[in-house]
C-alpha positions as CSV (number, residue, x, y, z in Angstrom):
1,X,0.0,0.0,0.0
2,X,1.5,3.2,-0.8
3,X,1.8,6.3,1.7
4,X,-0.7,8.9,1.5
5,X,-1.3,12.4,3.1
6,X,0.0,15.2,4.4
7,X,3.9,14.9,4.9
8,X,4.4,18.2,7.2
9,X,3.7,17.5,11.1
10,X,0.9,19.7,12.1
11,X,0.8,21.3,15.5
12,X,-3.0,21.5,15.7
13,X,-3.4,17.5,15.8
14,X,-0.8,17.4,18.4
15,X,-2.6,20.2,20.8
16,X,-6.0,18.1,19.7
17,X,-4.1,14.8,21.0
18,X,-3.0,16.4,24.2
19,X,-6.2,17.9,25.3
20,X,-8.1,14.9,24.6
21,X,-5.8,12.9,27.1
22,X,-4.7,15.7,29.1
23,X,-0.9,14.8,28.8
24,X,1.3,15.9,28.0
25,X,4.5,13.0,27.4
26,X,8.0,13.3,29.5
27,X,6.2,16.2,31.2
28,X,3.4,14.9,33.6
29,X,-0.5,15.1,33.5
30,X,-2.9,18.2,32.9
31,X,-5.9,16.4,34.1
32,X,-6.8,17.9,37.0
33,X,-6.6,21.3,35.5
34,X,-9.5,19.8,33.1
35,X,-11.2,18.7,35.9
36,X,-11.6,22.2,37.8
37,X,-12.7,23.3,34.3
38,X,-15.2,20.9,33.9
39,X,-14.0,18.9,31.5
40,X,-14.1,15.1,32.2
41,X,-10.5,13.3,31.2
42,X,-11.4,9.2,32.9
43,X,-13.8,6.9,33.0
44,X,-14.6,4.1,35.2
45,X,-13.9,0.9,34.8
46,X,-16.3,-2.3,36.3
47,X,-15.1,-5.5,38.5
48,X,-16.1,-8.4,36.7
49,X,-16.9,-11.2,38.8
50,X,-15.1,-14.7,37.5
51,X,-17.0,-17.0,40.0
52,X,-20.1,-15.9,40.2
53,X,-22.1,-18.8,37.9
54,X,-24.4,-18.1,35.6
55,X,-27.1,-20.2,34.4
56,X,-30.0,-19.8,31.0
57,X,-32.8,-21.8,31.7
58,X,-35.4,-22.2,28.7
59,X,-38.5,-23.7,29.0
60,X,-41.9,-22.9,28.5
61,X,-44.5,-21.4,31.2
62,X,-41.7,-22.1,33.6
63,X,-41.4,-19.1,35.7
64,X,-43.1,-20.8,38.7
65,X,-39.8,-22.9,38.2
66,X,-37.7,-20.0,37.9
67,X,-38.7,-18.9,41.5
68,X,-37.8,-22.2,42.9
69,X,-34.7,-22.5,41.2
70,X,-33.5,-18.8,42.3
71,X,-35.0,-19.5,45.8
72,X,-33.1,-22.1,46.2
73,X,-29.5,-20.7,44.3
74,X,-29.8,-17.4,45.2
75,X,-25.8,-16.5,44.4
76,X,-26.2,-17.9,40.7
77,X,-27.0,-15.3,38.2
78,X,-30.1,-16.6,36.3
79,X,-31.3,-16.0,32.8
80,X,-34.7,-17.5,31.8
81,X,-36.5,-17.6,28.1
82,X,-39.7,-18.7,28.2
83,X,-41.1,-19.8,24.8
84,X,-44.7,-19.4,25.6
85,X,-44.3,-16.1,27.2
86,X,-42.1,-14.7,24.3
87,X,-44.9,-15.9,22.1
88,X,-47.4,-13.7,23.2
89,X,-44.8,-11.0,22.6
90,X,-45.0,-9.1,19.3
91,X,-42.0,-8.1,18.9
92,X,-39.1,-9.3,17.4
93,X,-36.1,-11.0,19.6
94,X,-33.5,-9.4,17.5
95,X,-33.5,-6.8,20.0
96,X,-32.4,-9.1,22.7
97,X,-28.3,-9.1,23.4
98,X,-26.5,-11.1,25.8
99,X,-25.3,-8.2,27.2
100,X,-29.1,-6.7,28.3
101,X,-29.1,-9.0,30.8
102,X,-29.0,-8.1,34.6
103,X,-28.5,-10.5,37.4
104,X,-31.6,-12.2,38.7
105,X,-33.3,-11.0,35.7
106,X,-34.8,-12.9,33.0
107,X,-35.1,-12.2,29.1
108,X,-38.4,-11.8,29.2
109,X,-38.6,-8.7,31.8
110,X,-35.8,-7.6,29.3
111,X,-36.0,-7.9,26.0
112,X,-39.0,-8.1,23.6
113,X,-40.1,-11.2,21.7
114,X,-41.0,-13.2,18.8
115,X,-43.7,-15.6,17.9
116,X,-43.0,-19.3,18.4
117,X,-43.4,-20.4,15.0
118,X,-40.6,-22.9,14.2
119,X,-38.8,-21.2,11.4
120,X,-38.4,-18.3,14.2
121,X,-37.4,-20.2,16.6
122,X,-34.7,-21.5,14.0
123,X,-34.0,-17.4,13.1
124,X,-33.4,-16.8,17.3
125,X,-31.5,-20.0,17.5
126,X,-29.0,-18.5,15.1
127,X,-28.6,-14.9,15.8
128,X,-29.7,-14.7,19.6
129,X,-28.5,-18.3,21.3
130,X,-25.2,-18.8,19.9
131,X,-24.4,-15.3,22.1
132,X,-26.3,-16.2,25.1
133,X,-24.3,-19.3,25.5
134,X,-21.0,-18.0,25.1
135,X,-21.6,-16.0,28.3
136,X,-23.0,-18.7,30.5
137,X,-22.0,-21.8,32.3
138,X,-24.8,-23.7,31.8
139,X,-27.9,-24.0,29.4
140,X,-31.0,-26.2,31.4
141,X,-33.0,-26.5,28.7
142,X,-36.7,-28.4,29.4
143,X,-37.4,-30.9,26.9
144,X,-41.2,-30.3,27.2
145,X,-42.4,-29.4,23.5
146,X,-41.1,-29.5,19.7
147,X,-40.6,-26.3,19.9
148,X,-37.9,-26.5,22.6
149,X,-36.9,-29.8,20.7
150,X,-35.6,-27.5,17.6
151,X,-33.7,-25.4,20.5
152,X,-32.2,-28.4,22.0
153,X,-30.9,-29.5,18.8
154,X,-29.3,-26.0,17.9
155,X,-27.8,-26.0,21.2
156,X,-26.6,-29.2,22.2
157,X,-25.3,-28.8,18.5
158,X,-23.3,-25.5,19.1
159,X,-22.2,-26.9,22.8
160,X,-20.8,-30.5,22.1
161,X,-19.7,-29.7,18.3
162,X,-15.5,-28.2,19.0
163,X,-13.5,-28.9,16.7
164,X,-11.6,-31.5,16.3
165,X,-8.1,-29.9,17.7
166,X,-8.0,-27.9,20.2
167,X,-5.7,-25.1,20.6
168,X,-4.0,-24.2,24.1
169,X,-6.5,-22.3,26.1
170,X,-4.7,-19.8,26.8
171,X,-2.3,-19.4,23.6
172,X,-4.7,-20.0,21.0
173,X,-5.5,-17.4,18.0
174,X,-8.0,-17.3,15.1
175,X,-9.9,-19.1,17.2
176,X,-14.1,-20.5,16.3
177,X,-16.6,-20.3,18.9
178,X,-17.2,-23.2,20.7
179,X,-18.1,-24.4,24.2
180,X,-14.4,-24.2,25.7
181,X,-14.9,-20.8,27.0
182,X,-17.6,-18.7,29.0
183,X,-17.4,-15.0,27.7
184,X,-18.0,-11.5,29.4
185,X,-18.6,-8.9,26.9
186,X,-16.4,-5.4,28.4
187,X,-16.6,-3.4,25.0
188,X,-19.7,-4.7,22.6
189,X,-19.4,-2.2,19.3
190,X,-21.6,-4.5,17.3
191,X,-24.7,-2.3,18.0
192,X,-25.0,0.6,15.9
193,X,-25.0,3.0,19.4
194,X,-21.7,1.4,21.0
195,X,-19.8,4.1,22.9
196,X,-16.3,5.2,21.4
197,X,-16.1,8.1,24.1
198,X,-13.4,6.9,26.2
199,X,-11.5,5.8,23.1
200,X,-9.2,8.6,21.4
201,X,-6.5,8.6,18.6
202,X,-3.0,8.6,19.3
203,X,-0.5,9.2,16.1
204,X,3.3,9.4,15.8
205,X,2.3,12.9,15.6
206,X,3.3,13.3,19.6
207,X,7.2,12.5,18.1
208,X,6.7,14.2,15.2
209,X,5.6,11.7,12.8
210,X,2.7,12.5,9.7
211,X,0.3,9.3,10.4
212,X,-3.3,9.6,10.5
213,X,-5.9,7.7,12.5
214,X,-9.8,7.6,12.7
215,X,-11.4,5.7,14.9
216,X,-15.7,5.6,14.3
217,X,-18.8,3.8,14.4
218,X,-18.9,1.4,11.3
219,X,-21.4,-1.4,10.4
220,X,-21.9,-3.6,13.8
221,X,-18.8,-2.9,14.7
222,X,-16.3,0.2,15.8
223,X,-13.2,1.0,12.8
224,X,-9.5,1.8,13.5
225,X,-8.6,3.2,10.1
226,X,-6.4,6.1,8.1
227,X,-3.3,5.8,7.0
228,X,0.8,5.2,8.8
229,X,3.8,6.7,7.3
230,X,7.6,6.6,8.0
231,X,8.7,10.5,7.5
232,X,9.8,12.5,9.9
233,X,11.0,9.5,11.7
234,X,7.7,8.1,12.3
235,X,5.5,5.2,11.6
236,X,2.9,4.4,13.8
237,X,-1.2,5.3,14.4
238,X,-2.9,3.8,17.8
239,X,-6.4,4.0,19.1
240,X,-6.0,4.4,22.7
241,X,-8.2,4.8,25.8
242,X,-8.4,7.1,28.8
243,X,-7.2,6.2,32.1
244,X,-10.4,4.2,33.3
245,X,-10.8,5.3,37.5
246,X,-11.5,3.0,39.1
247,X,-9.9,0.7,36.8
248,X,-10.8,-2.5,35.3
249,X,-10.8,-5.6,37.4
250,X,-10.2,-9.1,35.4
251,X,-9.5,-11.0,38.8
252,X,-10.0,-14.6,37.7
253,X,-10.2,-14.4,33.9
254,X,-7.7,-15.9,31.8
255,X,-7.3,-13.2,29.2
256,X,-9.3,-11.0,26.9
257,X,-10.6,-11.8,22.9
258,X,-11.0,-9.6,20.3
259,X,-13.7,-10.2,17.4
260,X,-12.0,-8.4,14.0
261,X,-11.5,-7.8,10.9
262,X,-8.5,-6.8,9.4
263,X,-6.2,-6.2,6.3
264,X,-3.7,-8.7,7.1
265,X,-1.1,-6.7,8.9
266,X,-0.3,-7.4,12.1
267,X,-1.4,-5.0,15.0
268,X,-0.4,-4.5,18.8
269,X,-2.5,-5.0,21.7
270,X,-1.9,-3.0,24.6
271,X,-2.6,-2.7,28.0
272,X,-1.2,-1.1,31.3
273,X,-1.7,-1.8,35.0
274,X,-0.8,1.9,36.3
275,X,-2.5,5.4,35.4
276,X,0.8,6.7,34.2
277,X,1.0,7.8,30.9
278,X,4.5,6.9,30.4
279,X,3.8,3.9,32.2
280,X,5.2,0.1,31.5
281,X,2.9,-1.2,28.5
282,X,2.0,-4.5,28.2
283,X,1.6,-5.9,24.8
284,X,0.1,-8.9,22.7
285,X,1.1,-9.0,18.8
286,X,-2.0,-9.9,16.6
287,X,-2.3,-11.4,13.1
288,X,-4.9,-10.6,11.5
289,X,-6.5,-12.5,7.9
290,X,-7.5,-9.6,5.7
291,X,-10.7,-9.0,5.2
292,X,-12.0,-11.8,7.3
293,X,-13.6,-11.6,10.6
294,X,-11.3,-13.5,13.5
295,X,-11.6,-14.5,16.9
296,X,-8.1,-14.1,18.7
297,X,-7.5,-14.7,22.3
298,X,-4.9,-12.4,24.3
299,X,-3.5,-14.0,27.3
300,X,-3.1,-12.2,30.0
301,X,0.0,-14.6,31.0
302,X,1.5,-14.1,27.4
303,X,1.3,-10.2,27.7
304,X,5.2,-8.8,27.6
305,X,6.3,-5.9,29.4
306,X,7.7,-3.3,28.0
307,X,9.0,0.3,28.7
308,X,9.8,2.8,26.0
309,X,9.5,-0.1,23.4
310,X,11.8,-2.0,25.0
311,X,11.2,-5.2,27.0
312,X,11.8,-5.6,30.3
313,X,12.2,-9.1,31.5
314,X,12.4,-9.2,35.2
315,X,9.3,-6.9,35.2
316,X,6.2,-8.3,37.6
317,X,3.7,-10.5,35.3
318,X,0.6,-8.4,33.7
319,X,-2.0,-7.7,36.5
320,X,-5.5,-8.1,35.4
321,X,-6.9,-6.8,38.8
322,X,-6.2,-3.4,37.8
323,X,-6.3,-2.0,34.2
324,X,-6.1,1.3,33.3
325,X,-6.3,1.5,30.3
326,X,-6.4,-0.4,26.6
327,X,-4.8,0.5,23.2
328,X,-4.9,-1.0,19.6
329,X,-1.9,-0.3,17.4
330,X,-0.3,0.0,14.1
331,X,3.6,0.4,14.0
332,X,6.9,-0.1,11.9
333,X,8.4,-1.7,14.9
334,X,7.5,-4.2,17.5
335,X,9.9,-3.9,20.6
336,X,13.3,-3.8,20.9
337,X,13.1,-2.4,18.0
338,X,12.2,-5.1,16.1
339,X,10.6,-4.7,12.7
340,X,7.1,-5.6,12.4
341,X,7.2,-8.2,9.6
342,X,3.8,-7.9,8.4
343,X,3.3,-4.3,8.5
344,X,3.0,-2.0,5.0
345,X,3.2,2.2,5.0
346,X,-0.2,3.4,3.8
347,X,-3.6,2.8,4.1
348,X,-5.2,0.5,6.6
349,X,-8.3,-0.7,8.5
350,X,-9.0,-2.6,11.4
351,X,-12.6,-3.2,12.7
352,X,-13.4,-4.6,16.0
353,X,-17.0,-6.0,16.6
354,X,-16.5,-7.1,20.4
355,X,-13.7,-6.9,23.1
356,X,-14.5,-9.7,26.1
357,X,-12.8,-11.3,29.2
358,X,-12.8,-15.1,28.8
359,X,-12.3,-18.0,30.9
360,X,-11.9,-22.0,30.2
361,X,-15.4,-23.7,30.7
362,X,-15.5,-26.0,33.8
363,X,-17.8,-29.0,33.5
364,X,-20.8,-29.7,31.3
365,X,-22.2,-27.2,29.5
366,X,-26.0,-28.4,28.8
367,X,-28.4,-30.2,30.8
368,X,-31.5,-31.2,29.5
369,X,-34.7,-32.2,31.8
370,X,-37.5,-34.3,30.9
371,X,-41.1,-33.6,32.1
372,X,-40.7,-36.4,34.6
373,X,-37.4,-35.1,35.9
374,X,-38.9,-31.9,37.2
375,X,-39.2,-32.8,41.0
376,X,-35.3,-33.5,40.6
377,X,-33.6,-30.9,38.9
378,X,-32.9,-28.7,41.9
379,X,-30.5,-32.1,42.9
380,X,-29.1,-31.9,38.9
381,X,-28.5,-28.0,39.1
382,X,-26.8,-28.4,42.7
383,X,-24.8,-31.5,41.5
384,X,-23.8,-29.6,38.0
385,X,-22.5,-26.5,40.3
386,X,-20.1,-28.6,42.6
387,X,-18.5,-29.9,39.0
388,X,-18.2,-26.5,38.1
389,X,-17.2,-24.6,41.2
């Protein structure tokens, strides 16, 4: 791809950079000037809890069931489609995200629904359960009708159809969904309102480099695109966030995955455990396939430290308790100011559908009750939870 743009360093996207971050680099933070003016410079970040359970239950006219089953788990975070319920709904499901979904909630309070004809049943099945399982430990599904048949068969399908090799948990890129690993969504641009606020571009143009990055709402997902040139001693274009305060905690997780779509270059992930700006960064190199959308997990043990592009070896391992902040780049080099072998000057795109915390799945993943198993499936649940804890 061939460079493009304006070779002179402009001053004005530098001031722009700075203000949006309020730092200024080697000198020390502006923030809380920003803050006595108003302006807001952090966000906050969430604790995501790793061991709490959570459990979709679908059935039909089983909320009476629901109230035992939360009665008597009342730690487990329960998620509950009823078909007949949703049928008398008249709108469409497509509305419903895995994400919507509150503890000790169920669908139905939150989303609106579909009619239970089969052929939309097959339609929810495909766009709507898929997700939902991802994110939970366990699917009780009760085998009471053919319409919760054609669910069973979609999700016993999805849950006991991996691949046939495996991949390390914890190393493994490119990877296809499957029922290996329970999913917590922390940045979900696939809706057309996804919030890019804490998320600001950050160019060679603090060194005095000429590359230009966008970063905006695209089609279901958010785009990291413009264009990275080597003059004036430069060659990189980042998306990075603000400081998130309080930060993130990932206690418990084994690492994050990114959903994207690149141009086949490789691109940095990067993350850091202390508000600093100049802090230590710690950083994941990902491949992407160009033009294809990829799953690719990011380890949070496989994350190297650097400081100034430089690696530091006897530096303490990533901490996912407390993360400050995230960033997505493009660069010339890697560290230690190693060439990035897949990268090309110019033009190029990155679009990122879905940023989650993950964790190896524990146990079965489905459990499927008869009518005549009813009276028993508070022992199943309990017995499923102790394989699991």
């Amino acid at each position: 791809m061939a460079e493009q743009g304006d070779s002179k360093w402009n001053i004005g996207r530098l001031l722009s950079t700075l203000n949006y971050f309020g730092e200024v680099p080697f000198i020390g933070s502006f923030r809380w000037m920003q803050q006595l003016l108003g302006q807001s410079s952090t966000s906050p970040g969430i604790t995501l809890n790793a061991k709490q359970k959570k459990i979709l239950l679908i059935g039909a006219n089983c909320s009476e069931l629901s109230d035992r089953l939360q009665a008597k788990f009342p730690t487990v975070d329960w998620l509950l489609y009823d078909v007949c319920h949703q049928a008398q709904q008249s709108e469409s499901m497509d509305t419903l995200g895995p994400n919507t979904l509150g503890s000790n909630t169920t669908v139905s309070q939150q989303s609106a629904s579909v009619s239970a004809e089969l052929n939309t049943i097959d339609k929810i099945s495909v766009t709507q359960l898929k997700a939902l399982l991802r994110s939970v430990d366990l699917l009780v599904l009760l085998n009471t009708s053919e319409v919760l048949n054609r669910v069973a068969d979609e999700a016993a399908h999805y849950l006991t159809n991996a691949s046939a090799t495996h991949p390390p948990a914890d190393s493994a890129q490119n990877l296809s969904p499957n029922a290996d690993f329970v999913l917590q969504s922390v940045f979900d641009f696939s809706r057309g309102n996804g919030d890019l606020s804490a998320w600001g571009v950050l160019d060679d143009v603090v060194m005095g480099g000429v590359s230009q990055g966008r970063f905006f709402k695209g089609d279901q997902a958010a785009v990291f695109a413009g264009n990275v040139s080597t003059s004036n001693s430069g060659g990189f274009s980042s998306v990075r966030t603000r400081n998130f305060e309080p930060p993130f905690n990932f206690s418990g997780w084994s690492g994050l995955r990114l959903r994207l779509k690149g141009d086949g270059q490789r691109y940095k992930f990067i993350a850091r455990n202390s508000e600093g700006w100049d802090s230590p960064a710690y950083i994941y190199g990902i491949d992407t396939a160009e033009n294809t959308w990829i799953e690719v997990n990011v380890p949070f043990a496989e994350m190297v430290p650097t400081f100034r592009a430089r690696s530091v070896p006897d530096a303490p391992a990533f901490d996912p308790a407390k993360v400050f902040s995230f960033q997505l780049m493009l660069s010339k080099f890697e560290y230690d100011r190693r060439l990035n072998p897949k990268f090309s000057a110019g033009s190029f795109e990155l679009a990122v559908s879905d940023i989650s915390v993950y964790r190896p799945r524990s146990g079965s993943a489905l459990m499927i009750v008869n009518e005549n198993e009813m009276d028993t499936i508070e022992d199943k649940v309990e017995a499923v939870l102790r394989a699991i804890a």
